[in-house]
Structures are given as structure tokens and as C-alpha cells.
N, CA, C and O atoms as CSV, one atom per row, in Angstrom:
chain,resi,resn,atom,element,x,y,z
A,1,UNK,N,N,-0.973,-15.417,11.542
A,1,UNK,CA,C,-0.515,-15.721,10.194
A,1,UNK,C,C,-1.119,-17.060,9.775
A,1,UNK,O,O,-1.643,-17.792,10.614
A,2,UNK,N,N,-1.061,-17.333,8.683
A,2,UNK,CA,C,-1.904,-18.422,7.997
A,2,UNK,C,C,-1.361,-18.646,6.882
A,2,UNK,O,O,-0.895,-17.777,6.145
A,3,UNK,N,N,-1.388,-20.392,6.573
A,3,UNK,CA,C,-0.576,-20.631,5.317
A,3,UNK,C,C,-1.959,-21.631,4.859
A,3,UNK,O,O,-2.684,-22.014,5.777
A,4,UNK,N,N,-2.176,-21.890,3.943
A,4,UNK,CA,C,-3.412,-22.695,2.887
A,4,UNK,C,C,-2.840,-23.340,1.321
A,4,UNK,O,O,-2.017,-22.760,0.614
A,5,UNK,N,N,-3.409,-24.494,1.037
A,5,UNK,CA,C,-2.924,-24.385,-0.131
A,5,UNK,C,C,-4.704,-24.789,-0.865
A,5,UNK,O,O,-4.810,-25.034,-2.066
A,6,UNK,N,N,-5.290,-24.790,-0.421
A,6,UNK,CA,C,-7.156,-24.847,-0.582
A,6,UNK,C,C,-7.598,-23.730,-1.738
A,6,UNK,O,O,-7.863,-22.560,-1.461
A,7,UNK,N,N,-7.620,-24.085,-2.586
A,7,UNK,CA,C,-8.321,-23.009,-3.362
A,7,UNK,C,C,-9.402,-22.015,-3.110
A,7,UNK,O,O,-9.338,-20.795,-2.956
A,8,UNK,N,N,-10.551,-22.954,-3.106
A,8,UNK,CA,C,-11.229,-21.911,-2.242
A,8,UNK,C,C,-11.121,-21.175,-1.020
A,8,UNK,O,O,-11.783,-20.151,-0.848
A,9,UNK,N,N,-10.484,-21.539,-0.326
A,9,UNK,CA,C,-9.642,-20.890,1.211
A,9,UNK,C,C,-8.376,-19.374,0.493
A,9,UNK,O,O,-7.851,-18.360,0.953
A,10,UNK,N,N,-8.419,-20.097,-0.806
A,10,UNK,CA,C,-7.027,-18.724,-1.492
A,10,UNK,C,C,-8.046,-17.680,-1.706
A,10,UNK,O,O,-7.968,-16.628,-1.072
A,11,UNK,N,N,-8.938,-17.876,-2.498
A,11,UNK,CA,C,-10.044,-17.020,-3.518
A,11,UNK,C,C,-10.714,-16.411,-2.086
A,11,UNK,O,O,-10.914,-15.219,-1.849
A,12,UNK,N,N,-10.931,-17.270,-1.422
A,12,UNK,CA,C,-11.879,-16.039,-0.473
A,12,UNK,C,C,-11.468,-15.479,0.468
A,12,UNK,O,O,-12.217,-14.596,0.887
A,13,UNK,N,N,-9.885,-15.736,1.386
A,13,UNK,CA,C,-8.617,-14.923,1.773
A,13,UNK,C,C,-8.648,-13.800,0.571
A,13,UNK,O,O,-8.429,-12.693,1.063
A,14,UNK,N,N,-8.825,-13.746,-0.662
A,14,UNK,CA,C,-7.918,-13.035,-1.307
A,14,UNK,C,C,-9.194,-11.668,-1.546
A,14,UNK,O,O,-9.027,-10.450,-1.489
A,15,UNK,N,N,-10.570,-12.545,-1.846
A,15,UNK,CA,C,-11.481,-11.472,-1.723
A,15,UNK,C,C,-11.548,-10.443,-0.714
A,15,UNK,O,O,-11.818,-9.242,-0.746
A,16,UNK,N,N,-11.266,-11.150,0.072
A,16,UNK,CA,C,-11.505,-10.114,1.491
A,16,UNK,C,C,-10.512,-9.171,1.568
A,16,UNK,O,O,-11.030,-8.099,1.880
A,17,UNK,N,N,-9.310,-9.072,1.426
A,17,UNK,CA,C,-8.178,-8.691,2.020
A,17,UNK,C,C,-7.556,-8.071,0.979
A,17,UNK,O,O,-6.678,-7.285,1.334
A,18,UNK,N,N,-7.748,-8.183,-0.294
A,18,UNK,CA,C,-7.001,-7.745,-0.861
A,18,UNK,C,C,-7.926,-6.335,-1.666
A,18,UNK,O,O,-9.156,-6.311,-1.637
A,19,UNK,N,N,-7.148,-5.302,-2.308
A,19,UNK,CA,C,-7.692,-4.466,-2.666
A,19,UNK,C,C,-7.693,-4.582,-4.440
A,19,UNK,O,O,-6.759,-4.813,-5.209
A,20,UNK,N,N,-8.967,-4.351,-4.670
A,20,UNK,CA,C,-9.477,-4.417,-6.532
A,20,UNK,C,C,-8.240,-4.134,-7.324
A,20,UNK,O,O,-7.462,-3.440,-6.669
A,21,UNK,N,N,-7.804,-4.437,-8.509
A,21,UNK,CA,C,-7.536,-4.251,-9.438
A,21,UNK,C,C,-7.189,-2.417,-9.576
A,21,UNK,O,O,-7.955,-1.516,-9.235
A,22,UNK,N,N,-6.053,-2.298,-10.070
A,22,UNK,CA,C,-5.637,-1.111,-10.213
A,22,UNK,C,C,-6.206,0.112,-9.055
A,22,UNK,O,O,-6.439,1.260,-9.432
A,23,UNK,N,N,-6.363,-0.273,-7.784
A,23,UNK,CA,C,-6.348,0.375,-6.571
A,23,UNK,C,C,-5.193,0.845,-6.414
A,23,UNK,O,O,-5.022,1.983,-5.976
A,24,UNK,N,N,-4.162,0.001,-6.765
A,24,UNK,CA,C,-2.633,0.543,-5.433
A,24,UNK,C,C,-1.814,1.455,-6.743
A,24,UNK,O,O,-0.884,2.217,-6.479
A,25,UNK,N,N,-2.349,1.226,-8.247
A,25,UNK,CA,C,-1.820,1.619,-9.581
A,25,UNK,C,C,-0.984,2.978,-9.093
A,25,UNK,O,O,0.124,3.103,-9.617
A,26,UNK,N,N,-1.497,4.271,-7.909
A,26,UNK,CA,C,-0.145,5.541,-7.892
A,26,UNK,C,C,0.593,5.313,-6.723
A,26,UNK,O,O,1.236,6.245,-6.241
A,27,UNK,N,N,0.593,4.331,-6.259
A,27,UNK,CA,C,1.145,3.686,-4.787
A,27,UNK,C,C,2.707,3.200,-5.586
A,27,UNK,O,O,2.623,2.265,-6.382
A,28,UNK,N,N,4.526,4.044,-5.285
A,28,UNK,CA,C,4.959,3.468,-5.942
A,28,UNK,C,C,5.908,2.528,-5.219
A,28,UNK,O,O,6.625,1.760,-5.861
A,29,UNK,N,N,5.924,2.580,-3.765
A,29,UNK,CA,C,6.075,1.558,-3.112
A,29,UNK,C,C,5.416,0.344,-2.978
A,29,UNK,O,O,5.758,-0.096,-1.880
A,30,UNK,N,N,4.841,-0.238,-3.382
A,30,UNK,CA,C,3.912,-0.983,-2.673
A,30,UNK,C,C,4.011,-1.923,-1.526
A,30,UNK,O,O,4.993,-2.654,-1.662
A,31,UNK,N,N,3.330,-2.158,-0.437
A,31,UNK,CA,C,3.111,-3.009,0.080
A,31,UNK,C,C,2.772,-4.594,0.106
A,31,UNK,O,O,1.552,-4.654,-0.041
A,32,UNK,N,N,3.277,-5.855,0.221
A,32,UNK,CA,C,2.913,-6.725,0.069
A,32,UNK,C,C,2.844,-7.564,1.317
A,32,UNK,O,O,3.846,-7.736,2.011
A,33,UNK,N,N,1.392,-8.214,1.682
A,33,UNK,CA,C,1.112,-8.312,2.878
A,33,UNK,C,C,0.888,-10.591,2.961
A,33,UNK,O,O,0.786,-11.310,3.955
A,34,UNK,N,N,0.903,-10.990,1.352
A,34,UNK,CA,C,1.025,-12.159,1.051
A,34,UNK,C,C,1.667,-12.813,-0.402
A,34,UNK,O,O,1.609,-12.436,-1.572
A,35,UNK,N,N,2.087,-13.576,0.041
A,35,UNK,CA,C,2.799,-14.538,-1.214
A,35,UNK,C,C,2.189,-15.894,-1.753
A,35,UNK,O,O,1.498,-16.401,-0.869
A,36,UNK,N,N,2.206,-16.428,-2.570
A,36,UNK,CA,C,2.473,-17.942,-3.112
A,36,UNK,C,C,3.247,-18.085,-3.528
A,36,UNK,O,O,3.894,-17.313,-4.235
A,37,UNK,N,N,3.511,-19.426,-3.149
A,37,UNK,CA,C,4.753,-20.516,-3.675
A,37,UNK,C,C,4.006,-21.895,-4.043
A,37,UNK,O,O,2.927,-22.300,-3.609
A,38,UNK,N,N,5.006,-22.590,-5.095
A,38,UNK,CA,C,4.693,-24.088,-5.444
A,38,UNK,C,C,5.722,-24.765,-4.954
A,38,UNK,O,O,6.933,-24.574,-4.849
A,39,UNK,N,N,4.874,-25.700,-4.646
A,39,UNK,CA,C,6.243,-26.818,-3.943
A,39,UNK,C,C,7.853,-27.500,-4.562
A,39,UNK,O,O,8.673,-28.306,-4.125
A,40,UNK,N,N,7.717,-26.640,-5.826
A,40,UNK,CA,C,8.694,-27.413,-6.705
A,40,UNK,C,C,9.535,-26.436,-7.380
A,40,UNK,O,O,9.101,-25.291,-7.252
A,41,UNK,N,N,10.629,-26.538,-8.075
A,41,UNK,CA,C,11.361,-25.876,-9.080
A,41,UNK,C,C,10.636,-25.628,-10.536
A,41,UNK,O,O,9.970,-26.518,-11.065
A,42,UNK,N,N,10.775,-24.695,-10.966
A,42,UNK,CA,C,9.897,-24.262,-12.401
A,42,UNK,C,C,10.943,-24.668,-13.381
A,42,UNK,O,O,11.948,-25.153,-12.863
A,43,UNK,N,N,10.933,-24.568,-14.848
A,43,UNK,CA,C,11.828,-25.365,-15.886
A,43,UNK,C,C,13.358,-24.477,-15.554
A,43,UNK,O,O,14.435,-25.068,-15.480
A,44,UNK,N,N,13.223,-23.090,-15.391
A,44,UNK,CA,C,14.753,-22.602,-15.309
A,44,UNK,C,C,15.264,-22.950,-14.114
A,44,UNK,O,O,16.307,-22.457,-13.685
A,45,UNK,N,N,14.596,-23.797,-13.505
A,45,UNK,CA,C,15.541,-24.492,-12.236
A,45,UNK,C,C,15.364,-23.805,-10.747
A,45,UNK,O,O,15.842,-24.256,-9.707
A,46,UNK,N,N,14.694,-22.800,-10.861
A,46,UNK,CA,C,14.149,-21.930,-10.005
A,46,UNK,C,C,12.935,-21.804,-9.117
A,46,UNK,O,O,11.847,-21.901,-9.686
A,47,UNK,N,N,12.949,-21.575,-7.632
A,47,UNK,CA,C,11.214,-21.962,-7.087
A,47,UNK,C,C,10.843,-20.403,-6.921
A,47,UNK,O,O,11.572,-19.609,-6.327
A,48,UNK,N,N,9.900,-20.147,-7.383
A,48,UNK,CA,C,8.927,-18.730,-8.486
A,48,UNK,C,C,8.177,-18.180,-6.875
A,48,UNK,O,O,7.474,-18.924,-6.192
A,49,UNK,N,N,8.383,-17.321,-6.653
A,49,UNK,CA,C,7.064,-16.877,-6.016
A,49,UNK,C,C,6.539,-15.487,-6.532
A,49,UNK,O,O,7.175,-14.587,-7.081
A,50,UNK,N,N,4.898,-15.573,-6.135
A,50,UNK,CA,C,4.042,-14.750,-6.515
A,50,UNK,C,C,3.421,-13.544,-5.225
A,50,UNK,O,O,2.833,-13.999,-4.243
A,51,UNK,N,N,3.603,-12.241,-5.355
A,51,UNK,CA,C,3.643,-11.541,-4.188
A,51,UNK,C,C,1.954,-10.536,-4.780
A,51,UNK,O,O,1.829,-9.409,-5.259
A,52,UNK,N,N,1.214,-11.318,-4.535
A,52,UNK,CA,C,-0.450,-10.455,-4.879
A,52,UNK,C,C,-0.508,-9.284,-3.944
A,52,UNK,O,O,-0.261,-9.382,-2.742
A,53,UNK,N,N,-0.848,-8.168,-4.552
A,53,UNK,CA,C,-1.109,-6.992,-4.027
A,53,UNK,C,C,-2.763,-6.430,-3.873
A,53,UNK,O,O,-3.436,-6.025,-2.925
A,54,UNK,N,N,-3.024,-6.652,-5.409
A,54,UNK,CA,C,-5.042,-6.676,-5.724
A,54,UNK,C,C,-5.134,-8.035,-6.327
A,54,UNK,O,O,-4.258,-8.828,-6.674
A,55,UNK,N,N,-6.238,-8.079,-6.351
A,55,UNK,CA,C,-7.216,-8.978,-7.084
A,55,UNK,C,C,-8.483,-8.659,-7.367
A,55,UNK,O,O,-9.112,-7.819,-6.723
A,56,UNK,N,N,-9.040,-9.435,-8.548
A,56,UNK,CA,C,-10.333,-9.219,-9.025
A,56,UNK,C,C,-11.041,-10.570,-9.138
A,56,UNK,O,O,-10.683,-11.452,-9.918
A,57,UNK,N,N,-12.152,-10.666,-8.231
A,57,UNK,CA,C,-12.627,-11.769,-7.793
A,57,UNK,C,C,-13.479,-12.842,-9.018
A,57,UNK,O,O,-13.683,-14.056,-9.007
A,58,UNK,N,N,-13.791,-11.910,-9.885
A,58,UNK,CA,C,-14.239,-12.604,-10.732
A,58,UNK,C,C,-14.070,-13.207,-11.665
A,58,UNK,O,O,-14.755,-14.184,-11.969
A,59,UNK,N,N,-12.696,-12.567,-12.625
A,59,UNK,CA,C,-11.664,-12.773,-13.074
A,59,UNK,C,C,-10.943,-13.801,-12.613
A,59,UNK,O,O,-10.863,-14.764,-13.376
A,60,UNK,N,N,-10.450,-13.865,-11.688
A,60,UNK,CA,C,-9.597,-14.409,-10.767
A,60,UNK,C,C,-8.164,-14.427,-10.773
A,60,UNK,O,O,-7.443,-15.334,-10.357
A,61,UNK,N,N,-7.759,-13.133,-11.380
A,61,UNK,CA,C,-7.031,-12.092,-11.444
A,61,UNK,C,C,-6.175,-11.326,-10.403
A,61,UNK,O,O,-6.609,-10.499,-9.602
A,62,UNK,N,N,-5.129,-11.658,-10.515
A,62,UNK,CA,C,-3.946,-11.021,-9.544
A,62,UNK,C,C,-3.311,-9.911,-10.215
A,62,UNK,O,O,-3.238,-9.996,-11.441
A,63,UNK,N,N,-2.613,-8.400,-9.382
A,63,UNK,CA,C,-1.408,-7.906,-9.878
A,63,UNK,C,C,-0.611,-7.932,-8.871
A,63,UNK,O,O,-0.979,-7.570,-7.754
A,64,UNK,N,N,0.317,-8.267,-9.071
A,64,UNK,CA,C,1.561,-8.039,-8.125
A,64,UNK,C,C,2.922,-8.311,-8.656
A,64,UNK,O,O,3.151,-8.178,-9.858
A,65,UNK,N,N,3.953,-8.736,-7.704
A,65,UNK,CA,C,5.007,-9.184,-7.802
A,65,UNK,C,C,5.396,-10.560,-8.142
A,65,UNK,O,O,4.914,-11.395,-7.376
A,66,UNK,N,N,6.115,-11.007,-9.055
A,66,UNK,CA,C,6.753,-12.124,-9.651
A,66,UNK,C,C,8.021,-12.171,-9.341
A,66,UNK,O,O,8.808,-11.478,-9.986
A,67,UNK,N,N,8.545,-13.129,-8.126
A,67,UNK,CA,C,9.817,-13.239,-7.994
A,67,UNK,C,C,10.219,-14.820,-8.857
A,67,UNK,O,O,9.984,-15.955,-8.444
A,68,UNK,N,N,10.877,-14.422,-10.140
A,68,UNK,CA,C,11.603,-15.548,-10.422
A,68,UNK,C,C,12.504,-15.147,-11.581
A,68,UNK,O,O,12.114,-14.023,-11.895
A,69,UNK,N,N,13.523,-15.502,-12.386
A,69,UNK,CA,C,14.592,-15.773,-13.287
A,69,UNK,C,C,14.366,-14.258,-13.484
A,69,UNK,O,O,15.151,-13.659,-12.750
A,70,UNK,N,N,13.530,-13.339,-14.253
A,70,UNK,CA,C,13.284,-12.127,-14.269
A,70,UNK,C,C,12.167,-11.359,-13.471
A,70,UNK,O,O,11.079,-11.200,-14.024
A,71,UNK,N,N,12.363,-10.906,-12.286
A,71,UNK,CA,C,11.366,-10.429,-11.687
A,71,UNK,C,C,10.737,-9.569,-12.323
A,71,UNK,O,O,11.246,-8.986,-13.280
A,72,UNK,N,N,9.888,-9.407,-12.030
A,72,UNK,CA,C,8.736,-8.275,-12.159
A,72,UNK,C,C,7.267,-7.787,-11.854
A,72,UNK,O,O,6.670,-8.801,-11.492
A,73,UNK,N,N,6.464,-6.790,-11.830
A,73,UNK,CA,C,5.722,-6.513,-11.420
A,73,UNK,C,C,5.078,-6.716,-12.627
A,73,UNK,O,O,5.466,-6.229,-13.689
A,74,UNK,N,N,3.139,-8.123,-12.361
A,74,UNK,CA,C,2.426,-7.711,-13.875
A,74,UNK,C,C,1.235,-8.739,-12.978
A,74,UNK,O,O,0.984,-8.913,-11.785
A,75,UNK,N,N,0.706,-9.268,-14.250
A,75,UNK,CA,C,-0.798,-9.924,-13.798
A,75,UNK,C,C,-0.469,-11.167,-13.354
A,75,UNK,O,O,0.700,-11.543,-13.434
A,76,UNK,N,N,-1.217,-11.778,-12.954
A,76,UNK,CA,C,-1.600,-13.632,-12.840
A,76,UNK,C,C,-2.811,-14.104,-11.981
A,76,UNK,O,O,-3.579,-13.771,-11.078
A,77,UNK,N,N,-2.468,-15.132,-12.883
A,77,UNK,CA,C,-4.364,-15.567,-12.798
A,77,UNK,C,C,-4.282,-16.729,-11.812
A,77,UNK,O,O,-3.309,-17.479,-11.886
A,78,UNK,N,N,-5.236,-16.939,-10.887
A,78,UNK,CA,C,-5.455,-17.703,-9.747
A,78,UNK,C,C,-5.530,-19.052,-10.622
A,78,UNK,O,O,-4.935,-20.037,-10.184
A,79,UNK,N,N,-6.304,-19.154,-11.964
A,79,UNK,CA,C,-6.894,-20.505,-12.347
A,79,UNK,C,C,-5.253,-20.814,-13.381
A,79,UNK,O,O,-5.124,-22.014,-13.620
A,80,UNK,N,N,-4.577,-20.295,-13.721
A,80,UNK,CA,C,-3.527,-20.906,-14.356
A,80,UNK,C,C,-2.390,-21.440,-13.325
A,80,UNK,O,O,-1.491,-22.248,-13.555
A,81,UNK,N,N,-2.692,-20.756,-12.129
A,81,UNK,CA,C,-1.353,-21.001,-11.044
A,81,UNK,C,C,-1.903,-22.400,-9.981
A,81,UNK,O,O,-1.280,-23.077,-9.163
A,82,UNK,N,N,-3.539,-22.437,-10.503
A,82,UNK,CA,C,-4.247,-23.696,-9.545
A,82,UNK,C,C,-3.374,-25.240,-10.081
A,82,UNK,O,O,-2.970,-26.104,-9.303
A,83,UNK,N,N,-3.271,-25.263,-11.238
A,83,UNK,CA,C,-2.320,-26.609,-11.675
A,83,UNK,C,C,-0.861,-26.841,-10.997
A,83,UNK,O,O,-0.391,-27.946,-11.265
A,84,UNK,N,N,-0.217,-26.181,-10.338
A,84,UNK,CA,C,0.700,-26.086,-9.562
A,84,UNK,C,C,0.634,-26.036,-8.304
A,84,UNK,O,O,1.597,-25.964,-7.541
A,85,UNK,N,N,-0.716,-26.078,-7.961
A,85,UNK,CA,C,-1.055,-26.286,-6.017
A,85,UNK,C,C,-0.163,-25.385,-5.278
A,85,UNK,O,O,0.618,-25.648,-4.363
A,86,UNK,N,N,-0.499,-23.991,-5.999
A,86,UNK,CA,C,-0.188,-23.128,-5.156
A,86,UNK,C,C,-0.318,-23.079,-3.515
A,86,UNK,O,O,-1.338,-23.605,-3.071
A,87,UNK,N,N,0.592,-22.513,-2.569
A,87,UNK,CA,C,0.882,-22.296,-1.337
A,87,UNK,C,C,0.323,-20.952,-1.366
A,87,UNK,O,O,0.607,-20.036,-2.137
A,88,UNK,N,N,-0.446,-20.972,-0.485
A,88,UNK,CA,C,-1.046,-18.967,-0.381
A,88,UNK,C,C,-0.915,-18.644,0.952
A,88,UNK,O,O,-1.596,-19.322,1.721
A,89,UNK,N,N,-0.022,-17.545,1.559
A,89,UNK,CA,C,0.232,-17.440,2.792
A,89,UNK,C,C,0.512,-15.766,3.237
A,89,UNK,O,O,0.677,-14.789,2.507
A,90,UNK,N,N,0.495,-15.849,4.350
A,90,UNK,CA,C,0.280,-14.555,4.852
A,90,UNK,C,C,2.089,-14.116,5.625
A,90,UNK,O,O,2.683,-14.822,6.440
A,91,UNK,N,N,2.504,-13.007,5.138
A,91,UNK,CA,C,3.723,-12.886,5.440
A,91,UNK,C,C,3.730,-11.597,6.161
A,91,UNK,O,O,2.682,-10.970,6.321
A,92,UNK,N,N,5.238,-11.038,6.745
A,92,UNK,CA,C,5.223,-9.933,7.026
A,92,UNK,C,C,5.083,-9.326,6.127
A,92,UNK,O,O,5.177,-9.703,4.959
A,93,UNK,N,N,4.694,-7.696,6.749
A,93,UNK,CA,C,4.452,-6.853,5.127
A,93,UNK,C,C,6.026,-6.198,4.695
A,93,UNK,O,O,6.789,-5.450,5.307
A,94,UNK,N,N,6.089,-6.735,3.601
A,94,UNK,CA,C,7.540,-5.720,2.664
A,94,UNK,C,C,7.025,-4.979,1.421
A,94,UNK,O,O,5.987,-5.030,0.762
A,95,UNK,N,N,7.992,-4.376,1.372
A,95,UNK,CA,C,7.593,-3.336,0.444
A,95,UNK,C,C,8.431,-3.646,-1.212
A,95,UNK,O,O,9.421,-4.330,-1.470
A,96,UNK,N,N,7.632,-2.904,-2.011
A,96,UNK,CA,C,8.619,-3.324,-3.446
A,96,UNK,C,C,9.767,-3.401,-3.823
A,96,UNK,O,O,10.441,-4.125,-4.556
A,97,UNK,N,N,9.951,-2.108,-2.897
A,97,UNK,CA,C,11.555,-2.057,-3.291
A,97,UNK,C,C,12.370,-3.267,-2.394
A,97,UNK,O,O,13.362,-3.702,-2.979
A,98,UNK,N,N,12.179,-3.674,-1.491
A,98,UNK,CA,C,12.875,-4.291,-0.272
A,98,UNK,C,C,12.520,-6.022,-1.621
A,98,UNK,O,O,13.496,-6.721,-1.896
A,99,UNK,N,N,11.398,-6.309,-2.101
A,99,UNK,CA,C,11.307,-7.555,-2.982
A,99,UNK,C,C,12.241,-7.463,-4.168
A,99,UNK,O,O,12.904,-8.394,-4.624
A,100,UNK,N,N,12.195,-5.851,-4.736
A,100,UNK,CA,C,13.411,-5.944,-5.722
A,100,UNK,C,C,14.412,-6.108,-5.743
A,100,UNK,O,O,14.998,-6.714,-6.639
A,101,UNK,N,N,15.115,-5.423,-4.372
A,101,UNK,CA,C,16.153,-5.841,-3.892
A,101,UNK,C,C,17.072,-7.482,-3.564
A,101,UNK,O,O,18.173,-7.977,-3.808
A,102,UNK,N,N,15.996,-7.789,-2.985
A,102,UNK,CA,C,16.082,-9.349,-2.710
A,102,UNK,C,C,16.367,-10.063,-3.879
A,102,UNK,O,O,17.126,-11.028,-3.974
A,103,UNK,N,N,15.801,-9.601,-4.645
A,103,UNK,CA,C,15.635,-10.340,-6.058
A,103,UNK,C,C,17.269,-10.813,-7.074
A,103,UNK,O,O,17.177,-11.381,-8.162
């Protein structure tokens, strides 16, 4: 397991390992095999994490899971979440429902 907060160490973990953009789209479990976190509380008082499933390397483009105030499953972008010194780390794998749950 491996934790980074290196940008380029995120982007090219994420190239490798992760599968393109609308790959997992009829998958309705999904698998999630890594997260980010920021070291801090976001304005609703809450610490947010981000559960990437694909990515698109060029873009720099995530879909996955959003655990915070309203969870949900949608996009996010590597370069808007870089101002927050994202934590990018490798977790056990859970599944969607088991993150919704939690939630």
C-alpha cells in the first residue's frame, strides 16, 4: 500500500492503474481500490474524500465517488483538487454500495 501527496506521483499512480473514463459506466457495483483526502475540514465543516474509480490522463479527469455533506457519484478534476494538496492513497478495495452505506 502507498500513500503520496506528490502530484506527479498521483497523475502517474493514477495513469497506470486506473481504468479510462466511462470503462466501469455498466459496472453497478463498483469497486474502489483508492481514495484522496485533504488535510483539513472543507467550509461545511466536513473532511471530503474523493474515491477515483477511472481517469483520463489528459484531461486530468476523475469519475468516482465523493464522500462529503452530500455524497455522490460524478467527475473531478486532479488540477482543481491540486490547491488543496490532496492525499492520494491506496486502500482496501470496497465497493459502492459498502461507501454509500458508510456515508
Amino acid at each position: 500500500m502507498f500513500r503520496t501527496a506528490d502530484l506527479n506521483s498521483i497523475k502517474k499512480i493514477s495513469s497506470e492503474n486506473l481504468p479510462a473514463l466511462y470503462s466501469t459506466e455498466k459496472e453497478i457495483n463498483k469497486v474502489f481500490k483508492y481514495r484522496m483526502t485533504i488535510p483539513y475540514k472543507m467550509e461545511d465543516g466536513q473532511y471530503w474524500e474523493w474515491y477515483p474509480v477511472e481517469f483520463d490522463p489528459e484531461e486530468l479527469m476523475y469519475f468516482g465517488f465523493v464522500k462529503s455533506e452530500f455524497p455522490e457519484l460524478g467527475y473531478f478534476s486532479l488540477e482543481e483538487l491540486s490547491d488543496f494538496r490532496p492525499v492520494f492513497e491506496e486502500i482496501e478495495p470496497i465497493t459502492l454500495e459498502k461507501l454509500r452505506n458508510a456515508s
